[in-house]
C-alpha positions as a printed Julia matrix, in Angstrom:
100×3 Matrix{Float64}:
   3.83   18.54   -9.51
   7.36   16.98   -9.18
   8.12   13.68   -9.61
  10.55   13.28   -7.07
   9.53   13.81   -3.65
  11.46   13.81   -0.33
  10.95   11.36    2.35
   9.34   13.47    4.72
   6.94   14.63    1.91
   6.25   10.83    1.29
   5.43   10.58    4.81
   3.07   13.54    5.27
   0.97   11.7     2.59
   1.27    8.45    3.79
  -0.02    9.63    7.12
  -2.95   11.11    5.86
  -3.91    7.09    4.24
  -6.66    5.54    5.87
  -6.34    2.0     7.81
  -8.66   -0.44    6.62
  -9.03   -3.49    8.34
  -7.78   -6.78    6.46
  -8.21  -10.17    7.59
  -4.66  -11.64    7.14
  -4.77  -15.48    5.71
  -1.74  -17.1     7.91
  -3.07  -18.93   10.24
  -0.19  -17.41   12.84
  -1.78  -14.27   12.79
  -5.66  -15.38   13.78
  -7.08  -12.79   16.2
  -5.91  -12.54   19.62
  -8.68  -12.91   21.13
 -10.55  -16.22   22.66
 -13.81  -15.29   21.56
 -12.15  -14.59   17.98
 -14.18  -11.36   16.82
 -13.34   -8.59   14.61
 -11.51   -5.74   16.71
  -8.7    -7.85   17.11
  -7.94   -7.75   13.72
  -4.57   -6.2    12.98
  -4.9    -3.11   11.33
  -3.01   -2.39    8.12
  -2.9     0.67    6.49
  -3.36    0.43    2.2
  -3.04    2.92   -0.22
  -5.1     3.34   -3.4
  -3.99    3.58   -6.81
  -4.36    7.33   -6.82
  -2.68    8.33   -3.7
   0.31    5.75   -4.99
  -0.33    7.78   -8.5
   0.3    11.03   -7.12
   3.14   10.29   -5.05
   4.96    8.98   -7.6
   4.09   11.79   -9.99
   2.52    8.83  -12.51
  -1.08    8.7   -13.72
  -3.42    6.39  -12.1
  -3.63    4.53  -15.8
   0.37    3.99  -15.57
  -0.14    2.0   -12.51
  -2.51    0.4   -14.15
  -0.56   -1.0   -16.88
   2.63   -1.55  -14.82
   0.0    -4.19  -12.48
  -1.26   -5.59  -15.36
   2.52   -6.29  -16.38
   4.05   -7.45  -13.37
   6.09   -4.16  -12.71
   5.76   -1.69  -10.27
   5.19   -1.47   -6.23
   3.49   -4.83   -5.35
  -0.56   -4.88   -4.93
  -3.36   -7.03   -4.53
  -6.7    -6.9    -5.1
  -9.61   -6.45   -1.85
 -12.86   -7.06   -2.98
 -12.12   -6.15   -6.46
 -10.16   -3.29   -5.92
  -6.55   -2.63   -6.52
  -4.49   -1.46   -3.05
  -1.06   -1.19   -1.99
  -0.01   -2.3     1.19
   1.88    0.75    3.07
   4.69   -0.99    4.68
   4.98   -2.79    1.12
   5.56    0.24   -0.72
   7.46    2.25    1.11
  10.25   -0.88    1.54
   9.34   -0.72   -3.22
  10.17    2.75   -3.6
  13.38    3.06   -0.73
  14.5    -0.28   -2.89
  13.74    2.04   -5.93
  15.54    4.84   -4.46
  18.45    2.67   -3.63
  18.61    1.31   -7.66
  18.58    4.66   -9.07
């Protein structure tokens, strides 16, 4: 597998990412809804480390190290678990793209 992939090939894999439904903190973004439930949640679509592995041609254990050192697309952790935010990384690797 290449290392360097194309945009639309970035996008066909980015589509296929699940959206997961995250609970943002600011208080500007509280659910629009009176009777503040749960499907008004916004929802944002994350990646895991191995879909973020595999498009950037790295192994999952790269990623790893490069979140451990403060390098690499931004992530946080949900419930334990290492994601990166879609919009996040794509605006990382065009930035990326742009620097090379």
């Amino acid at each position: 597998m290449s290392a360097v992939f194309s945009i639309r090939r970035l996008s066909d894999v980015l589509r296929c990412a699940e959206p997961v439904r995250v609970p943002f903190a600011a208080a500007h973004m509280v659910s629009m809804n009176e009777n503040n439930d749960q499907s008004a949640t916004p929802l944002v679509k994350v990646l895991t480390r191995i879909e973020v592995a595999r498009i950037l041609g790295v192994a999952p254990k790269t990623l790893a190290n490069w979140h451990s050192s403060g390098v690499g697309p931004p992530a946080r952790r949900l419930n334990g678990i290492v994601r990166y935010d879609q919009a996040q990384f794509l605006a990382w690797y065009e930035s990326m793209k742009d620097a090379a």
